[in-house]
Every structure is written in C-alpha cells, then in structure tokens.
N, C-alpha and C positions, 0 to 999 in steps of 0.2 A: 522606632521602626527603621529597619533597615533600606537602603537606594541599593539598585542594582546601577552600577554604572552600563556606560557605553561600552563595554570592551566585553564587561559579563555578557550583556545582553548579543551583545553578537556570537560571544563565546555560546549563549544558546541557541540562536539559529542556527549554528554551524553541527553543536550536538541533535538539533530537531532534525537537519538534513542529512547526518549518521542517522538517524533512528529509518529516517526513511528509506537509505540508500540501500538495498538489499539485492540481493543475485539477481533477484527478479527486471531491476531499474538498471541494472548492467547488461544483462543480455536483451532486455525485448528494444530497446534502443540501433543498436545496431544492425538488430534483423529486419527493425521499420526502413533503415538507408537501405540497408542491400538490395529488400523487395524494391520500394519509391524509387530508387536510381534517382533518373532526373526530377522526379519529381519530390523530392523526401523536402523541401520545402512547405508544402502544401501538407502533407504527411503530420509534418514536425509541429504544425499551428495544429492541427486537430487532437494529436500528441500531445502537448503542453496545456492545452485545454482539459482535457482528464485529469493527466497525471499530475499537474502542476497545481491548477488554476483548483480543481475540485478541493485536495486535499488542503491548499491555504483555508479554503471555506472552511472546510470542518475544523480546521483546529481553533479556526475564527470560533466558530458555531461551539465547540467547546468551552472555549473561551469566559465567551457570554452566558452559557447557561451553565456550567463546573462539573455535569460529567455526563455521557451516555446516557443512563440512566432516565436522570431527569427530561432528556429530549426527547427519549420512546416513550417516556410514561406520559407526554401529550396526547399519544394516542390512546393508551390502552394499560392499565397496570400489569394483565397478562400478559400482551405485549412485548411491554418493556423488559419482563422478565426473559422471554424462549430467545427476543432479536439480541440482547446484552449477550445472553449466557452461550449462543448460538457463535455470533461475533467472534465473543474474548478463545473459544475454542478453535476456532477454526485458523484465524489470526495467530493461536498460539501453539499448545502444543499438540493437536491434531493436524496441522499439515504445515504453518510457514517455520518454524522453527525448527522440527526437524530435519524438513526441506534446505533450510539453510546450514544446519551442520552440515548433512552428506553435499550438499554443493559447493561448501567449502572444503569438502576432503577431494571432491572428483577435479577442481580448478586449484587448488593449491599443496596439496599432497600429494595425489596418484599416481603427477608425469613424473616425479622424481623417484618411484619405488621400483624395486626391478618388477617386470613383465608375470614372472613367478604368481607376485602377490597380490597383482593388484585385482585379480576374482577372489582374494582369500578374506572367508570375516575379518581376520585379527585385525590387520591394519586398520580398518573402518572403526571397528569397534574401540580400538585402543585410544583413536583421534577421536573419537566423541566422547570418551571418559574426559579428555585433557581438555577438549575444544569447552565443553558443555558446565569442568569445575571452572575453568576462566569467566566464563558467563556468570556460572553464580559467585563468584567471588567481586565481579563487579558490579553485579545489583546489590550487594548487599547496604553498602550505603548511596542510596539514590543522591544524597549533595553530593557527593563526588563524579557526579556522572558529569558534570563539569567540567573538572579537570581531567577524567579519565578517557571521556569521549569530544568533549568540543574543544579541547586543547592540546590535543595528543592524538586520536587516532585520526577524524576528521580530516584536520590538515593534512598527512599521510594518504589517505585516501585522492582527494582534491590534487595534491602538487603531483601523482604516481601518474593519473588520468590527465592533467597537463600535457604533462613530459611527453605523456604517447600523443597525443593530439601535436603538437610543436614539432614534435620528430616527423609526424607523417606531413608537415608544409615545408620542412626542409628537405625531406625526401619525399615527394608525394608517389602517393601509393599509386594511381590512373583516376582516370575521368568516371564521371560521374554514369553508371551503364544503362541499361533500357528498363523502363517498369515494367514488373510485370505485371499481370491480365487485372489482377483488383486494386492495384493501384495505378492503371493505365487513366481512367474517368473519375474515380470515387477518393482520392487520395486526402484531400479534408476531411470527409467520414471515417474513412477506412484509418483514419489514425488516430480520429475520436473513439471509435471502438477498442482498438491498440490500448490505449489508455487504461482503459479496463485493466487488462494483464498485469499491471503493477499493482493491485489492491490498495492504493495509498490513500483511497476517499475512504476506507473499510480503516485502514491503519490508524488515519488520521484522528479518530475518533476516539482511540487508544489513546496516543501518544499526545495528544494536547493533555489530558490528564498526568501524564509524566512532566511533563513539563511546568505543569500551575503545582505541581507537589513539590517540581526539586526547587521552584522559586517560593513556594510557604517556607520549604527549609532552608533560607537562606535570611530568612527572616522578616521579609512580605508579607503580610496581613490583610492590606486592604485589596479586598475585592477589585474593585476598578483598575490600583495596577497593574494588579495580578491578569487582568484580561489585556491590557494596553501592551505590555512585557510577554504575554502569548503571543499574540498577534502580530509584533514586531517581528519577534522567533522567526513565527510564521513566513515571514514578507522574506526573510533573510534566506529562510530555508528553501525557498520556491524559488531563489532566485538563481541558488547556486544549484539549486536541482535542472532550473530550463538550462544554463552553462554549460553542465556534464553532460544533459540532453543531445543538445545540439552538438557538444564536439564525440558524440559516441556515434549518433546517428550521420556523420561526417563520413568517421572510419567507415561504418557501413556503405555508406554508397559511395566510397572508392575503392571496395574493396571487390569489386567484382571481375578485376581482374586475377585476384587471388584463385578464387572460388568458382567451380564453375555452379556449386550451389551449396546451399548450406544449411542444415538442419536447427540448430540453435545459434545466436548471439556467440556463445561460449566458444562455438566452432572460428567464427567471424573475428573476433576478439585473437584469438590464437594463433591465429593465420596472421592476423596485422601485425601483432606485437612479436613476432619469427620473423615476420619479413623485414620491420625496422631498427629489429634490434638481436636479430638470430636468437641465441639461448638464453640467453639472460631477459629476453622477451619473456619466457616461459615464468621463470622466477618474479619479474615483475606483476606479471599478470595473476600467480600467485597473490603475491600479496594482499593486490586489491578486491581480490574477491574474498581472502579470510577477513579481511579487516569489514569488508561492506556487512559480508555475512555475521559477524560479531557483533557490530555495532545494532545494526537491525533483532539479533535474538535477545540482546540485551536487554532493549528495550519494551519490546513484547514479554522477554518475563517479567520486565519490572513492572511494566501493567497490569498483565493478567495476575500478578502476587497482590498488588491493590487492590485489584478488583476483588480477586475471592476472599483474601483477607477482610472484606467488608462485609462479603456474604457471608462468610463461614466465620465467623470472629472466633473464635472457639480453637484454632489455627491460623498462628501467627505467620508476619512478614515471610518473616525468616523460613515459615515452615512449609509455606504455600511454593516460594521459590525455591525449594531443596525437588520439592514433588512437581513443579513442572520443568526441572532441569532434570531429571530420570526419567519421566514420560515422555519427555521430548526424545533423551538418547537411546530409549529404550525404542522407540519408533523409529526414527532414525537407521537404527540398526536392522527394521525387518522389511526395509523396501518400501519405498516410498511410491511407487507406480501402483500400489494399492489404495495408499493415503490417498492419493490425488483424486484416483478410482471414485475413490468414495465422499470427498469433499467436493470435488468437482460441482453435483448436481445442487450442493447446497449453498457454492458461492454463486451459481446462475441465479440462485432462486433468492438470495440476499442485497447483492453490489446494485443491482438498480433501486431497494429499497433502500437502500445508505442511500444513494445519488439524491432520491426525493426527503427523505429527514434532513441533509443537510440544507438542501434549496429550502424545503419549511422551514424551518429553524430561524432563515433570514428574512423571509417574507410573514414570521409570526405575527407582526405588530398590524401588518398593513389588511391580514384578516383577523383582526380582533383577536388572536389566538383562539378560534375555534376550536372544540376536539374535534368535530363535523369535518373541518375541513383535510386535516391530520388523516382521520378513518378513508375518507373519500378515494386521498389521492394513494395510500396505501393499498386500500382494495380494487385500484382502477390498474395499479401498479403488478398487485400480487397476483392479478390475472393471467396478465403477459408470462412475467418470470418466474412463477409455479407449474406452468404447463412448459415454457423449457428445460426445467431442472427435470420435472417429471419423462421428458424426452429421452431426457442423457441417461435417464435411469433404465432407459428401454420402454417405456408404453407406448404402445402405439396410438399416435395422436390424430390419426393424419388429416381427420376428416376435421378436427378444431384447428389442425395447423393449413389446414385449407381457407379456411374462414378467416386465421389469423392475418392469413398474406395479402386480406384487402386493406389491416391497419396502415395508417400512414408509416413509412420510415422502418416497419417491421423488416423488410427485406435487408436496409441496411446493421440491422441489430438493435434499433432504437424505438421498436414497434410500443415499448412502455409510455413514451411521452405521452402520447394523445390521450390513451384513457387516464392517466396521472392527472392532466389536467382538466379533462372532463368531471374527474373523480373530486377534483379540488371544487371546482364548480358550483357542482351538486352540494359538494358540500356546505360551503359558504351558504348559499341557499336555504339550508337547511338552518345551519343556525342563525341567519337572519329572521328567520320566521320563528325563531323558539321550538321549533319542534321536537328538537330530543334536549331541550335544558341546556344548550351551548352554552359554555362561557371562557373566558378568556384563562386558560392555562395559567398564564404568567401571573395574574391577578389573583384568581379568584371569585370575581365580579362576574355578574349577569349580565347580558347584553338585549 
C-alpha cells in the first residue's frame, strides 16, 4: 500500500481549496468589506463561520461516511435519491458550471474585445467551446488533478491575490468607510447569512468525494487513511480559504473611496486592481477569475461524472463528462439570468438542509444514529425552507410568512434553527421509545 507524503497531502488541500475557490468566493468577499466598512471584522467572523468552518465539516462528514449518498439514505432511501440527484444538478451543470464559464468570459475575456463584440454571441460562444474542452481534458484523469490543479494552477491563483493584497499596504487604497444600514447592528449575522452565497457547505459534499477518489488512485486503500488524508485536505483548504477571505474582504472596505457604490464584488475587485496597478490590473484580475473559474468546473464535472457514472453505469466516466461539459456550454451560451431564475427557489429550499445533514452526520453517534431523529430535524427544517423557495417562485404566502416572523432568528435568515432542533428532539424521543423501529443507521442494531 501506498503513503501519501507531506508535500502530496498539502498538494491536496491546496487542490481541495481550487476546487472550492470559484467566482462566487471572489466576489461576495469583497462586497461583505465594502458594505461592513468599519465593521467587516465582525462581518468576516460570521463569514468564515459559513463559508469556511461549514464546508471543512462536510468534507470531514464525507470523509467519515464515503459519499452523499450514504448520509441522506439515514433519512430516507427516496430521500437520498431527489436530495443526491437534486444537489449534484444544481452544483453542476444546471447553474454553477455554466455560471462559471460566462463569469470567466465577462472577467477575463470581455475588457480586452473591442466594444463591437462584446453583445455579439460568437465571442462567448467561441470561449466556452475552448474554456469547457480544457475542462474536460482535465478531468479526464482524476490522478492528475494533482499535479494539474494543486501544483500548478492553485499556487497562481494564491501568489496573483497576494500580490494585489501587498500592493494595496504599500499603496493603501483609504480608510476603512461607514456601514451601511444592515451591517450597522447585525454584522456577525448578517455575514453568517453572507456565507450562504458561496454554496461551499452544498460543494463540499461533492468534492470530499473527488478527493478520497484521487487519493484510492494513488494507491490508498485503507479506509481510515483515506478519511485522516481528507480531512487534513480539509484543515489546509479552510485555512487558505479564511487568508484569501480576509485579504479580499480587506480590499473591500478600503475601497470605498474608489466607489461611490457597487453592484458586484467583480465591480470592487476592478476598481482596486485599476487603481494599484492601472491596466495591467485589468489583465491580472483576468487571470484569477479564469483560473478560480476552472479549477472549480473541473471539479464539479469530475463529481457529477462519478456520481452519475454510478447511477447510470451503462455510461462511462468518460462519457458522463463529454455530456456534462456540452450541457454546461450549451447553457452557458443561452443566458444564465434564467438559470439563476429558475435554480434560485431550489437552492433556498436545499442549503439549509445540507446545513442540518452535515451538523447530523457529526452528532450521529451521540443519538444513537436514529432515522427518527434524521426525519425530525429535516421535516422541522423543510418547513422553513420550502415555503421560502415557494416565495421566490411567487405564491403568495403572507399569511404563513406572518406566522413565520414569530420563529426565533427567522427575521435574521436563520428562522430554520429552532424548528430543526425541535424536529431533532422529537425525534430522539421517538426512537427512544421504539415507536417507529429506530435504529442506529451506522449499525444496523436495535436500540
């Protein structure tokens, strides 16, 4: 059996923190500084708590139990099934994937085309033919993603985001500006919410499986490494993710002398990297968003080709990621403010049940692995976040979203807690008394 040395294994947190690093962990960073000002400290801790802290969990929780799958069939086998197949889609080539081509065309291609073109298909079109065979050329052998991504693009990404972080202390950009109205009082919450917007507790779920697969193909065997060597990953990946965190959210809140306001990150970002490094700003700034956007589709294809290459066996590796690097481009190319349109209602109504499978997953042992208690806090969960998605779709709620506003912490965004854990409760409850045949998942055993 093969050792992963020290140098692989950092080589794979570095590629776990490509996998994660995506348009999305570039821009909502900077727009938390801008709004927070003085307060993006406060911001940054509720920040890093989401985006950071969560998604370690999950690939921990991966880890330990070897895929998705196995963690939603605690609840339910149908379940397991809609929340998997629902997940690996959304994550992949229904909205983050083509999302991240066209956002690697509008930040790294667009500012250098002339004016002419940049409303014209071709050029989009052309970039996603080229962007999307590089993608599948580099999934196609997952050991390589090693050397391709945590030895090679990563570092590129990390020293480019440096360099603009370093440049703006020897030339600082101004002072840190006024909060605004919801980050004046709420600014811990209000960045724990923030969090959200990076989908990385959803990603993570994904990508711990890319990870215990490129380490089987290295020649890993034993189970327990194989989690020890995730979760290392993990610790490395989280740590370089809070680093880039905090010197983006930096840029942000000195950049409000730039701005007198700002619509995306992307805007914030453009503006910094013009003012401390005029055009070649533009070029640099470039880069790191094709390279972040890469590394991140790369990754999502090479999952979701696992993934359905398990379900669909009958359709190889190879042929699952031919089909979602054309569904991605082909979407990609037909406007993505419809994608979002329409995934929108389905990631409100999913991210806070990731949030509670992954907290279950760590607290399995300490309730006996009940299903009871899995069902409980799901259904306490699927209340909340079914009737916001339902919202966004347009029904008219208002008389349940009246009721809703007595839940605790609902006003902040987090109204799912209380009944989650009421729903756990109950459930425990329920399978201490035997009532519906509880027994411990992980086992097998009667309790």
């Amino acid at each position: 059996m093969m050792k992963i040395s020290m140098k692989d294994t950092f080589y794979t947190g570095l590629m776990l923190f490509a996998l994660f690093f995506g348009a999305g962990n570039l821009i909502f960073p900077p727009s938390l500084g801008f709004e927070a000002g003085e307060n993006f400290g406060w911001a940054m801790i509720g920040f890093l708590i989401t985006s950071v802290g969560l998604p370690i969990l999950g690939v921990a929780a991966i880890a330990k139990s070897g895929d998705l799958s196995t963690i939603t069939n605690r609840v339910h086998p149908i379940f397991a099934v809609g929340f998997t197949v629902i997940t690996y889609l959304c994550l992949g080539p229904f909205l983050v994937i083509p999302r991240a081509g066209t956002t690697a065309y509008e930040m790294g291609i667009a500012p250098f085309i002339t004016e002419g073109l940049t409303n014209h298909w071709l050029p989009l079109f052309l970039w996603t033919i080229i962007y999307f065979a590089i993608a599948f050329w580099l999934c196609m052998n997952p050991t390589k993603l090693f050397e391709r991504i945590g030895k090679i693009l990563t570092p590129i990404i990390i020293v480019l985001i440096a360099l603009i972080f370093i440049q703006s202390l020897n030339q600082p950009i101004g002072d840190y500006g006024t909060p605004s109205e919801t980050y004046m009082n709420n600014a811990l919450f209000k960045g724990i919410t923030d969090g959200y917007s990076t989908m990385d507790a959803m990603a993570a779920l994904l990508f711990g499986s890319v990870i215990i697969n490129a380490i089987r193909k290295k020649g890993i065997t034993d189970s327990g490494i194989q989690t020890k060597l995730t979760i290392k990953a993990g610790m490395i990946a989280g740590f370089c993710l809070a680093i880039i965190y905090v010197m983006l959210s930096h840029l942000g809140a000195s950049s409000q002398s730039l701005l007198q306001s700002a619509g995306n990150g992307g805007e914030i970002l453009t503006a910094v990297t013009n003012h401390l490094f005029g055009n070649v700003g533009t070029l640099i700034l470039g880069i790191i968003f094709i390279l972040a956007c890469l590394t991140t589709t790369v990754g999502l294809i090479a999952s979701c080709g696992e993934y359905f290459s398990k379900v669909v066996p009958k359709l190889s590796y190879f042929s699952w990621t031919a089909i979602l690097c054309l569904i991605s481009m082909i979407l990609a190319n037909l406007g993505l403010n419809q994608i979002i349109l329409f995934s929108s209602p389905i990631l409100t109504a999913i991210y806070p049940l990731t949030i509670v499978i992954i907290l279950l997953s760590f607290s399995h042992k300490y309730f006996k692995g009940y299903r009871s208690v899995y069902i409980g806090a799901i259904v306490g969960t699927a209340f909340i976040s079914l009737v916001g998605s339902l919202k966004e779709i347009g029904f008219h709620l208002n008389f349940i979203m009246d009721l809703y506003s007595y839940i605790p912490l609902y006003n902040i965004g987090l109204g799912w807690i209380f009944p989650a854990i009421i729903g756990s409760f109950i459930g425990y409850l329920w399978g201490e008394k035997k009532l519906d045949g509880s027994y411990s998942v992980s086992q097998g055993n009667n309790h």
